[in-house]
C-alpha positions in Angstrom: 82.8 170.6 61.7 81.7 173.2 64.5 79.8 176.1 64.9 81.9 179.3 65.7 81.7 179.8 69.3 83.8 181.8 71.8 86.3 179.4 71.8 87.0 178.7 68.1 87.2 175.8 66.4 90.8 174.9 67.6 89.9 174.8 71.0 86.5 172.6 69.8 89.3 170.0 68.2 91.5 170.0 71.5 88.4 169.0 73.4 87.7 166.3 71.0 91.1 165.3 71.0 91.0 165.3 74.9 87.8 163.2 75.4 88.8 160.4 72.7 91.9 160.2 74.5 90.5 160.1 78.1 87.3 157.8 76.8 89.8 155.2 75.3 92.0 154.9 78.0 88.9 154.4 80.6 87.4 151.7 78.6 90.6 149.7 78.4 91.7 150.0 81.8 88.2 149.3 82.8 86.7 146.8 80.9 83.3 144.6 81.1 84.5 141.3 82.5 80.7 139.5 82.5 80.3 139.2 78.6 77.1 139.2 76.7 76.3 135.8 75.9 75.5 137.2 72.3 78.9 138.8 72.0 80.7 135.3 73.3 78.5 133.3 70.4 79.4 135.7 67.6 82.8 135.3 68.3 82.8 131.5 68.3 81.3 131.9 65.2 83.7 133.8 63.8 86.4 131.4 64.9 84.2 128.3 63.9 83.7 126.9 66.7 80.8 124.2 66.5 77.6 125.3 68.8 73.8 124.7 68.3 75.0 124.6 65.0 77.9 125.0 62.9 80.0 128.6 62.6 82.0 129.2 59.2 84.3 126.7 59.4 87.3 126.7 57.3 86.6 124.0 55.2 82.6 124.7 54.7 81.6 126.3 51.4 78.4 128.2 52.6 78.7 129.3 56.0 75.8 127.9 58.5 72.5 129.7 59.0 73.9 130.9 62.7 76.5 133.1 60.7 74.2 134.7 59.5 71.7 136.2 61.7 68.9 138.1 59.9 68.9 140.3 63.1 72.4 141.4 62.5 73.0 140.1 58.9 76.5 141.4 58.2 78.3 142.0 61.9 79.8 138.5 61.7 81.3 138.9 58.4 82.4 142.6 59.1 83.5 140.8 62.6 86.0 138.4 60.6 87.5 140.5 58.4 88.8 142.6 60.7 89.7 139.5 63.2 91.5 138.5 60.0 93.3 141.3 59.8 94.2 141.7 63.2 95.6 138.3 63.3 98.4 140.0 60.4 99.9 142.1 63.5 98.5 139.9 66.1 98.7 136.2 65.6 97.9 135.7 69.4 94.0 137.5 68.7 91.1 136.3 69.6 87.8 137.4 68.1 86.1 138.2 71.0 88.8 140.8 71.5 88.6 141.9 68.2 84.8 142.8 68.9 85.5 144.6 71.5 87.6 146.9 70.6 85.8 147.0 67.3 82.8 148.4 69.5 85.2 150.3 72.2 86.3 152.4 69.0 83.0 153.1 67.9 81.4 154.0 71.2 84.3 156.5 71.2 83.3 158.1 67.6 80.1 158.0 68.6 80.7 160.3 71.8 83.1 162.8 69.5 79.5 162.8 67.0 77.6 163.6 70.1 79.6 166.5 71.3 79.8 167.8 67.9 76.3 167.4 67.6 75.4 169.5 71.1 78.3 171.7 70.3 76.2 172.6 67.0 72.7 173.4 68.8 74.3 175.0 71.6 77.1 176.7 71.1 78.9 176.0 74.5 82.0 173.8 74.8 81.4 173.0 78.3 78.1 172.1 78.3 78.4 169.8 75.1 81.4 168.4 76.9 79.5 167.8 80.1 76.4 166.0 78.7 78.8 163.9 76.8 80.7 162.6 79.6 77.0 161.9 81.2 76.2 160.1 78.2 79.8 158.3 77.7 79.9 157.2 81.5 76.0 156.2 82.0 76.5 151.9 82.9 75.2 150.9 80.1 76.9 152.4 77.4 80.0 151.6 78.9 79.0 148.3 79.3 78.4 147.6 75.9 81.4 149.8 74.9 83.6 147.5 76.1 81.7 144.2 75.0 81.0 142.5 71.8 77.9 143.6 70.5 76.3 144.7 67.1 74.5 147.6 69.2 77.6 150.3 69.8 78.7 150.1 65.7 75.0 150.4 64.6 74.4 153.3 67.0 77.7 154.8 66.0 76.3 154.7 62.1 73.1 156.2 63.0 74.8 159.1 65.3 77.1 159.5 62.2 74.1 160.0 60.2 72.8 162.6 62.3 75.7 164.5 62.3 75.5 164.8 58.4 72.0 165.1 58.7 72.5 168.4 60.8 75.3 170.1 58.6 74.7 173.6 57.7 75.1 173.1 54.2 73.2 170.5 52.0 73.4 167.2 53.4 75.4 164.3 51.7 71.8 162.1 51.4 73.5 159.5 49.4 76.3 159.1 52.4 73.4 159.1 54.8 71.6 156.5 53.0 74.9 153.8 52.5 75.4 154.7 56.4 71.7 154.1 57.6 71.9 150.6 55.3 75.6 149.6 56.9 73.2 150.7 60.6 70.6 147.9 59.5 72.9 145.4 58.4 74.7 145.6 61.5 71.9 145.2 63.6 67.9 144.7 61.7 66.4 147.7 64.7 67.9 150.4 62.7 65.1 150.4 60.5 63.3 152.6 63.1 65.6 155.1 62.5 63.9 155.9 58.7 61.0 158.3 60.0 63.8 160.5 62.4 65.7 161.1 59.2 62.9 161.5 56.4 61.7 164.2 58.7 65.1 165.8 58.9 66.1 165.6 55.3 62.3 167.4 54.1 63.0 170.1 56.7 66.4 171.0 56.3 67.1 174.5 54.8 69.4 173.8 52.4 66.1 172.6 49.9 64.2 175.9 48.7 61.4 174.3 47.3 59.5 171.5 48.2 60.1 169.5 45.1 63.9 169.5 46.0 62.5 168.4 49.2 60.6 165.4 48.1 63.4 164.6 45.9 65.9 164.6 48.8 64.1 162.2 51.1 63.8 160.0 48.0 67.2 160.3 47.1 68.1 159.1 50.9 64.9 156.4 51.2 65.8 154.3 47.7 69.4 153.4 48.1 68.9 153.2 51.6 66.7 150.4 51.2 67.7 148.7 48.2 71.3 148.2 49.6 69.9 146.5 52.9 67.5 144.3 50.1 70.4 143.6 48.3 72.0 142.5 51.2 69.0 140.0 52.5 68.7 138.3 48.7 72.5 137.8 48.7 72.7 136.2 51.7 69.4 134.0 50.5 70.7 132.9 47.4 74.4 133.1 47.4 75.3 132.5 51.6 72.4 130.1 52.4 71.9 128.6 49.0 68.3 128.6 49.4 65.0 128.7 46.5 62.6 131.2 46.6 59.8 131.2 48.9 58.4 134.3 49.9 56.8 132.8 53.5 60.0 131.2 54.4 62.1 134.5 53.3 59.5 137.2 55.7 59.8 134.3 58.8 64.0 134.4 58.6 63.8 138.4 58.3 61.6 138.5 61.2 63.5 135.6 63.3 63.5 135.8 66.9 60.9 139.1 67.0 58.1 137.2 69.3 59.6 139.4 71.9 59.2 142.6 70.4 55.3 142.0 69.5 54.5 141.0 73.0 51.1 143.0 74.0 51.4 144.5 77.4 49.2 146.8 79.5 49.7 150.4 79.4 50.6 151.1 83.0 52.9 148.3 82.4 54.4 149.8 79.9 55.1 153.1 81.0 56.4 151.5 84.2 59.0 149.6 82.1 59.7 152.7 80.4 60.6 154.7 83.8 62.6 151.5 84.9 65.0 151.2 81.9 65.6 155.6 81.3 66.9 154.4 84.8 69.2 151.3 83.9 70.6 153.6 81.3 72.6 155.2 84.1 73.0 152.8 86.9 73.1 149.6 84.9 69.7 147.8 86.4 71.8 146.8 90.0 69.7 148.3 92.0 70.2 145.3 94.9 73.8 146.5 94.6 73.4 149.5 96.3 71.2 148.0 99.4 74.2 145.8 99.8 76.9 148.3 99.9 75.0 151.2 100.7 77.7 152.3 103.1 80.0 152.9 100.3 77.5 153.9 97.4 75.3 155.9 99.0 77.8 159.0 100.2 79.4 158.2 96.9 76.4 159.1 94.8 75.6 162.2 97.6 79.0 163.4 96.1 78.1 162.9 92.6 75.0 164.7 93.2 76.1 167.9 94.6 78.5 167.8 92.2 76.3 167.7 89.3 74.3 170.3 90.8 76.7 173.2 91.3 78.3 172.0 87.8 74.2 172.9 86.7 74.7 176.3 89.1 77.8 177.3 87.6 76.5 177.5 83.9 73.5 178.5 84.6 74.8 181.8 86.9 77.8 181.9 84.6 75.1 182.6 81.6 76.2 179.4 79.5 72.8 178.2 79.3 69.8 179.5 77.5 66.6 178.4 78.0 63.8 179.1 75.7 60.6 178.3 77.7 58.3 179.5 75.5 59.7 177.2 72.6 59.9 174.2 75.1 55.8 174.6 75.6 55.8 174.6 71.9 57.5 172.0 71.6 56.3 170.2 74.5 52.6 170.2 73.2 53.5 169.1 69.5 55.1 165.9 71.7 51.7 165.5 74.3 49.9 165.7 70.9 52.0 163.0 68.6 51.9 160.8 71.8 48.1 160.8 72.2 47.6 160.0 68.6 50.3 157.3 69.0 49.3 156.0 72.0 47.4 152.9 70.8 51.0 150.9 69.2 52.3 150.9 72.5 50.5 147.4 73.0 53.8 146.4 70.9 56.0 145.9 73.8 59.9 146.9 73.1 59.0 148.7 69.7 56.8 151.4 71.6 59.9 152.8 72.7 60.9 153.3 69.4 57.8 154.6 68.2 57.3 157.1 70.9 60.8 158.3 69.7 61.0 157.9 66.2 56.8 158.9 65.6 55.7 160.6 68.5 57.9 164.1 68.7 58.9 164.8 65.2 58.4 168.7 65.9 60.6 168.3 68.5 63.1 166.6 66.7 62.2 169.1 63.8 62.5 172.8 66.1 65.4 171.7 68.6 67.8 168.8 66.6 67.7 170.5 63.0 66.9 174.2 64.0 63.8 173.9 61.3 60.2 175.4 61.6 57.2 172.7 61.5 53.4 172.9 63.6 52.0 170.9 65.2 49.3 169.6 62.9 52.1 168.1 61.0 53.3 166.5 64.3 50.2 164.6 64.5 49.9 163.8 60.7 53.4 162.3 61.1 52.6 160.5 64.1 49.2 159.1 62.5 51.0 158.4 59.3 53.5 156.4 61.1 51.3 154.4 63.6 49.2 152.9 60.6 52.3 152.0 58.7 53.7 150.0 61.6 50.3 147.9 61.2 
């Protein structure tokens, strides 16, 4: 599961042992208590409560159009099952219980992934362990962790396909593929997540020629999406009882996207981007900390200086590496993606996604997968991938 390091592989499991432990206690004892109104209505639906429109009642033979949500086809169904069989052991359950610790679960497996993940690039069992606790205890993610939401399982499936993605040996593509569909079917954004992992399957070094190559990202890209078309025509035909009509069929896939094509300015937009890289960490309550400054402010003093001889001591301790000379390689093959990318950021939420997914594929190719790559292929991805999203 882990690369050799000083500590061996024992000592790798202890720590994961250690941070699933400590990460599930945390989120029960200190759960969200301000739900998600989208977490709240898929568990109503789940239970059949009547809203805007009717959940899966009991006595209902096809379950209402609200049940399933084209934007998370499948997490309601996957939702009631296991409230189904939680109410087995625990007659007393509720669904919106059931969801969260559906996603508290998760969000703990995808933490474990993560510091297997950094444990693989960098070696060091401290410093994995330390950017995983940043990552594990920003506000939001905890948030979410501990709230009903399709986003946590989705991400946990994606995180779990980067961890397969980024095994020494050869890569279970057909794993990755029923993963990255299960992603998408929990929640329709996923899909962004295709150009990240197309450009680690070609590169990994387990292929030796580029046929096997080709034939790889194939073997991941077909199943991939044919299980999550599968999935849409069932629902269609079978779930919603509805005739073919290819118009009505593209406006229910793309429901409730009017948001995500929004155009806005680019100063805007980089402004939005600087604003929610900080919610990540803080959770967006800014106004919090005017109002109790008193408390906060010393409070995050202490958490600063603590973070910064944490940085000291690994860095004098030799437990980081830096390779500056690959980080301005890497840095211009992202400057380069993004100014060929540049012109889809008039596409309002997805131009995150893009600047992620299309913009830096050397740097996801040189530092996430240890593979080689140049940069002229950075910017043919990047172009490749801005026309397509056209």
């Amino acid at each position: 599961m882990f690369v050799r390091t000083a500590y061996g592989r024992r000592a790798a499991a202890w720590h994961v042992c250690g941070l699933t432990a400590f990460l599930l206690l945390l989120y029960l004892l200190f759960p969200t208590r301000n739900h998600y109104w989208d977490g709240v209505g898929f568990a109503l639906n789940i239970e059949g409560v009547v809203q805007d429109e009717k959940g899966h009642l009991v006595d209902q033979p096809h379950a209402g159009a609200v049940y399933y949500n084209p934007n998370h086809l499948l997490y309601n169904a996957i939702g009631q099952s296991l409230f189904e069989g939680a109410k087995v052991v625990w007659p007393q359950a509720r669904a919106l219980e059931v969801l969260v610790l559906w996603s508290t679960a998760c969000s703990v497996l995808t933490a474990c992934l993560l510091f297997g993940l950094l444990l693989r690039f960098t070696g060091r069992i401290g410093l994995s362990l330390w950017l995983t606790l940043f990552f594990a205890l920003s506000a939001t993610w905890w948030k979410f962790s501990t709230d009903a939401n399709a986003y946590v399982p989705s991400t946990s499936a994606l995180v779990l396909c980067a961890w397969l993605a980024a095994r020494p040996g050869r890569p279970p593509v057909l794993m990755i593929a029923v993963l990255h569909a299960l992603a998408m079917l929990l929640h329709q954004i996923a899909i962004f997540f295709f150009p990240a992992m197309w450009v680690a399957t070609f590169a990994h070094r387990a292929w030796t020629a580029r046929s096997h190559r080709v034939l790889a990202v194939a073997g991941y890209t077909i199943p991939a999406a044919s299980l999550v078309t599968a999935a849409y025509l069932a629902v269609w035909f079978v779930a919603l009882d509805r005739a073919w009509d290819p118009a009505q069929f593209f406006a229910w896939i793309t429901f409730n996207g009017g948001d995500v094509l929004s155009q806005k300015p680019s100063a805007r937009i980089v402004m939005d981007m600087l604003q929610a890289s900080l919610r990540v960490f803080f959770g967006g309550r800014f106004s919090m900390a005017l109002r109790h400054g008193a408390t906060l402010i010393p409070a995050a003093g202490v958490v600063l200086v603590f973070t910064a001889a944490m940085i000291r001591w690994f860095w004098k301790g030799g437990k980081i590496r830096l390779n500056f000379a690959e980080f301005r390689r890497a840095r211009g093959s992202w400057l380069r993606g993004l100014r060929v990318s540049w012109p889809s950021f008039g596409f309002g939420r997805r131009s995150f996604l893009t600047t992620g997914s299309f913009a830096c594929p050397r740097l996801l190719w040189r530092w996430g997968f240890c593979c080689g790559g140049t940069c002229r292929a950075a910017s043919r991805y990047s172009i490749l991938f801005r026309h397509l999203l056209r």
